[in-house]
C-alpha positions in Angstrom: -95.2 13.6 148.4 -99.0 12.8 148.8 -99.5 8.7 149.3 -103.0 7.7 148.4 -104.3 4.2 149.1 -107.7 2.4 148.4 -109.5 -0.7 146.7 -109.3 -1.0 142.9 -111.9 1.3 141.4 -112.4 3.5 144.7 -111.8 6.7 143.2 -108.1 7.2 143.8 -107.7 8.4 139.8 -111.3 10.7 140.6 -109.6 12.4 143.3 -106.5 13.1 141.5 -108.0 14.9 138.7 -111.0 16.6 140.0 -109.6 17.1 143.7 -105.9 17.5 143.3 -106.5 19.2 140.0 -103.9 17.0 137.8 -104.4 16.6 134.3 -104.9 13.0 132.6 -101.7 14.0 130.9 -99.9 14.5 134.2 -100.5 11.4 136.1 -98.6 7.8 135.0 -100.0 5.0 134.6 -98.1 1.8 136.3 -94.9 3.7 135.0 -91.7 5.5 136.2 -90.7 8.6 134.1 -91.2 12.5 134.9 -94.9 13.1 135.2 -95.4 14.2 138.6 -98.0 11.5 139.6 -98.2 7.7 139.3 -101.3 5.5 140.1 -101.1 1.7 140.0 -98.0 1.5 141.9 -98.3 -1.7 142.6 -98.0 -3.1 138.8 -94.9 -1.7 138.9 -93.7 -4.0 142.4 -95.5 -7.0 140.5 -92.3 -7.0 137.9 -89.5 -7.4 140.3 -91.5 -7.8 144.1 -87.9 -8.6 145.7 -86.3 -5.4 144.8 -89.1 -2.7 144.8 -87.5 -1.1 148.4 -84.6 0.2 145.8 -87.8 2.6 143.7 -88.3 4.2 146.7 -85.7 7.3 145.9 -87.8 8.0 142.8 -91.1 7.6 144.4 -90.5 9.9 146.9 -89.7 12.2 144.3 -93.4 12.0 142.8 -95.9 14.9 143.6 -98.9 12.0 144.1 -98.3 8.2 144.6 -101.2 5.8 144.2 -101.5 2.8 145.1 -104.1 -0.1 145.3 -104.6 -2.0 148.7 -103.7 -5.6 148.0 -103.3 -6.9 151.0 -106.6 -7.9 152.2 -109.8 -10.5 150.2 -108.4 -13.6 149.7 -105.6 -15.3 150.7 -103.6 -15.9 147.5 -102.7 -19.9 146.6 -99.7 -18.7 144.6 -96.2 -17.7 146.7 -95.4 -14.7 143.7 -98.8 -13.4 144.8 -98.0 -13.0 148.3 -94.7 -12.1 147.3 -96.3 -9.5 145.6 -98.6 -8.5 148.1 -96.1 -8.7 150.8 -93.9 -6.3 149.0 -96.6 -3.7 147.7 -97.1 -3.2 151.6 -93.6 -2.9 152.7 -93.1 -0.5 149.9 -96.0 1.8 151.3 -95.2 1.5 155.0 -91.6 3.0 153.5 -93.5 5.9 151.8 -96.2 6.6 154.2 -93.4 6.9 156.8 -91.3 9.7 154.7 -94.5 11.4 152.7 -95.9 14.9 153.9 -99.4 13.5 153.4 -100.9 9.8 153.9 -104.9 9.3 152.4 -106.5 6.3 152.1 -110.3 6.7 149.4 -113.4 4.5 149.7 -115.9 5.2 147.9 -114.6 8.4 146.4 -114.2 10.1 150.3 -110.9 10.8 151.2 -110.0 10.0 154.9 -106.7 11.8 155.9 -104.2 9.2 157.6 -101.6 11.7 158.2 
């Protein structure tokens, strides 16, 4: 499984289809079901923050997982927001540790993590 982190808008979808070569067809959007990618994981952990260590099994069986960096900017005023936030980090740190490939994207440029 490839894990691929970045800002909102930093070219995580871009690199998907034009690098990894997945069609628009093959990549879910902020939902679990047999397509072999997923971007906008962390939609996903924003419906149930407390229990998104038990998706992991599925994840891991994704091709591609992407996932938007929430965890930096502002400090959020709400506690489900840094629920939220808290959780969509947890839940990467648990797939960068078991994925073959870790890549964070600014500004479209792929920087290998692992």
């Amino acid at each position: 499984m490839i894990l691929i982190v970045g800002a909102k808008a930093a070219g995580k979808l871009d690199y998907l289809t034009q690098s990894l070569g997945y069609a628009e067809e093959a990549i879910a959007d902020a939902v679990l079901d047999d397509r072999p990618a997923l971007v906008n994981l962390q939609e996903i952990v924003k419906v149930d923050p407390q229990h998104c260590l038990g998706l992991l099994p599925e994840l891991l069986r994704k091709e591609v997982v992407a996932c938007n960096e929430v965890g930096s900017g502002v400090i959020p005023i709400s506690n489900a927001d840094t629920e939220w936030r808290e959780a969509t980090g947890r839940l990467c740190n648990a797939l960068a540790c078991q994925a073959d490939q870790v890549l964070r994207i600014v500004c479209g440029i792929p920087t290998v993590l692992k």
